[in-house]
C-alpha positions as CSV (number, residue, x, y, z in Angstrom):
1,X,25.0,93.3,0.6
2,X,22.2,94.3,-1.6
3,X,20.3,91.2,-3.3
4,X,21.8,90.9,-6.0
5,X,25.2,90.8,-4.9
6,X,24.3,87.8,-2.3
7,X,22.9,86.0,-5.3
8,X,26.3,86.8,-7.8
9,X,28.3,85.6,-4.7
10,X,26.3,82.2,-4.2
11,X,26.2,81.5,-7.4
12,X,29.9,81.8,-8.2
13,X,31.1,79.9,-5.3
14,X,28.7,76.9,-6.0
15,X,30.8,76.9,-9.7
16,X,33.9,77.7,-9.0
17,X,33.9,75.2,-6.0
18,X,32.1,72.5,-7.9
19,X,34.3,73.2,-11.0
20,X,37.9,72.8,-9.1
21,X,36.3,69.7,-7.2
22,X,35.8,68.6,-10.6
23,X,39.0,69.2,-11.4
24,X,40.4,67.4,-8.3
25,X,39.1,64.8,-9.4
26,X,40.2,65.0,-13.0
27,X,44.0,65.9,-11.8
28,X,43.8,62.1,-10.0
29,X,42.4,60.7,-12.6
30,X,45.3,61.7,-15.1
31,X,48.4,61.5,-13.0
32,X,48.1,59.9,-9.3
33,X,45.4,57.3,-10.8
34,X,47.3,56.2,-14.0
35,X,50.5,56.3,-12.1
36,X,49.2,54.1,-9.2
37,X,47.9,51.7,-11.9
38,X,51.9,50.6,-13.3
39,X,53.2,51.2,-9.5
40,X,54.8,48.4,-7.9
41,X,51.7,47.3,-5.3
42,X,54.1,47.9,-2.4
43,X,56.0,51.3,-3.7
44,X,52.1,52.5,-4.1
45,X,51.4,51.6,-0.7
46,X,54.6,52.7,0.7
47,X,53.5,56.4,-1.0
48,X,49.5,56.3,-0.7
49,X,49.1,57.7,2.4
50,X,50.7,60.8,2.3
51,X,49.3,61.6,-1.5
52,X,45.9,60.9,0.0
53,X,46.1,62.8,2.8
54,X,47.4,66.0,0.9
55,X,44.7,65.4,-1.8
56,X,42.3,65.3,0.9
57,X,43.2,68.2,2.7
58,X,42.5,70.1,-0.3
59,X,39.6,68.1,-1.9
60,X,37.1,68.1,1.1
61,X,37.2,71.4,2.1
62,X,36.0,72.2,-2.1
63,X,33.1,69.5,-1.6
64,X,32.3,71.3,1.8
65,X,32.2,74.9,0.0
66,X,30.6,73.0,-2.5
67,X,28.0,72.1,-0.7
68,X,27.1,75.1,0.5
69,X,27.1,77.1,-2.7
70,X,24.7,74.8,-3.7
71,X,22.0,74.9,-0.9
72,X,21.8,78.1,-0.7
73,X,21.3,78.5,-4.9
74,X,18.8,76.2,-4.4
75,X,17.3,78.3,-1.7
76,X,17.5,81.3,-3.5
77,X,15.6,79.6,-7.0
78,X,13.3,77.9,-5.0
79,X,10.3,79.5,-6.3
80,X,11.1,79.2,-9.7
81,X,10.6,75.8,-10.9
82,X,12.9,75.5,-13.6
83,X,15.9,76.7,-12.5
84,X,14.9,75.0,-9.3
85,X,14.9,71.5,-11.1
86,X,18.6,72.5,-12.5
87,X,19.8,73.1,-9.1
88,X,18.1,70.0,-7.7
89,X,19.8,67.8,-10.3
90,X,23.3,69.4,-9.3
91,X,22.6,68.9,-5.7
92,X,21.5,65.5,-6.3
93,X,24.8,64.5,-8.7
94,X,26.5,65.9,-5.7
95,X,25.0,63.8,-3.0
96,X,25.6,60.7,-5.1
97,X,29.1,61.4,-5.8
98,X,29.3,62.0,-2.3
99,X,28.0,58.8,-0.9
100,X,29.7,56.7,-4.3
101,X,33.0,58.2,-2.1
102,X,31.9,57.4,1.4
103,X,30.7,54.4,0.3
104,X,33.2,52.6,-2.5
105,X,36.7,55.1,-2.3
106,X,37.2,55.6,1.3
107,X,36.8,52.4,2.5
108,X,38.9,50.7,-0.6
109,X,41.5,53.3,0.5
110,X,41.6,52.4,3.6
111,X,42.0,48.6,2.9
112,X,44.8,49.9,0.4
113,X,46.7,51.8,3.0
114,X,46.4,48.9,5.4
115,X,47.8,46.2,3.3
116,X,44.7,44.2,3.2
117,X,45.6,42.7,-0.5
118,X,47.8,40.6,-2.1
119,X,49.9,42.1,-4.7
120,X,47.7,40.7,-7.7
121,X,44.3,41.6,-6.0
122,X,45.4,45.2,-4.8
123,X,47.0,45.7,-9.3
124,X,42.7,44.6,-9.3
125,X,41.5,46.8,-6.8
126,X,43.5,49.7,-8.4
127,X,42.4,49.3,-11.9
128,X,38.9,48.8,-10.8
129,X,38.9,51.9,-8.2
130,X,40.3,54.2,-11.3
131,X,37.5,53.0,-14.1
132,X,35.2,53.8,-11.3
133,X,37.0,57.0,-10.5
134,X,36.1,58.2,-14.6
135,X,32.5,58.0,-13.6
136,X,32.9,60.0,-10.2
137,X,34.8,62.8,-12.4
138,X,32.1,62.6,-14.7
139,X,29.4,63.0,-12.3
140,X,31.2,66.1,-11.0
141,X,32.3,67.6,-14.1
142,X,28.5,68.0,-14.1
143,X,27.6,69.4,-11.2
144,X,29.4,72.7,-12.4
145,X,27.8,72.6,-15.7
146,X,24.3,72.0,-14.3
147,X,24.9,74.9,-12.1
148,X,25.5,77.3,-14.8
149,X,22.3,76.5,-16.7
150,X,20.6,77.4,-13.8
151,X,22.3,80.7,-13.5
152,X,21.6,81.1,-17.2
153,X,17.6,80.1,-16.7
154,X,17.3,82.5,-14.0
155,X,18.4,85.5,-15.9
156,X,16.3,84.9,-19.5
157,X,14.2,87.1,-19.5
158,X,10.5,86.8,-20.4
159,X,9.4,88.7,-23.1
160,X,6.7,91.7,-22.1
């Protein structure tokens, strides 16, 4: 794989990864989130589990790719400080989405699934979790973007 190629090839997996992450995310936001929302507290629990475990079985290995397209961008712009900074800003968006999930939405999921609420606090923790959730889309809807002005730095040209 010449060079080139190997850079093409990073590059479009850390978009295209980032990008349907970011669309995960979205596709919760607009149906499973807003339908949760007017769910009966116990008909949502009753059917949580399952939709989060699909979602998850999908989501997480994007976020992993993800990862990966990113790091080795970065590795490859490393000497080039301004598309370096663009990648850095995408990899950082992407570590704090990642610890706002590991940190707020895995652990309120859990308590969801386990019935740890009363019907009025868990309608709270719902509508809370999916106004959150618009921020976590929003910080990933940007990871994709950032990663294309990158792509675009790196192949201006300077002028001779």
């Amino acid at each position: 794989m010449t060079p080139d190629t190997y850079r093409k090839t990073v590059n479009v997996v850390a978009v295209i990864s980032s990008a349907a992450f970011a669309g995960g995310g979205l596709l919760i936001l607009v149906s499973y989130g807003i339908r949760w929302l007017g769910t009966d507290p116990l008909i949502c629990r009753a059917g949580f589990w399952d939709e989060f475990l699909n979602f998850a079985l999908t989501i997480i290995p994007l976020n992993l790719i993800t990862l990966v397209g990113l790091v080795l961008s970065v590795r490859l712009d490393w000497q080039n400080r301004p598309v370096r900074r663009l990648w850095m800003w995408a990899v950082w968006l992407y570590v704090a989405n990642t610890l706002f999930t590991l940190g707020y939405f895995i652990p309120q999921n859990i308590l969801l699934i386990w019935d740890i609420y009363t019907a009025s606090e868990a309608s709270s923790v719902r509508a809370t979790w999916l106004g959150l959730h618009v921020v976590r889309v929003a910080i990933a809807l940007a990871v994709p973007v950032l990663a294309l002005l990158a792509i675009l730095k790196h192949s201006e040209r300077t002028p001779t």
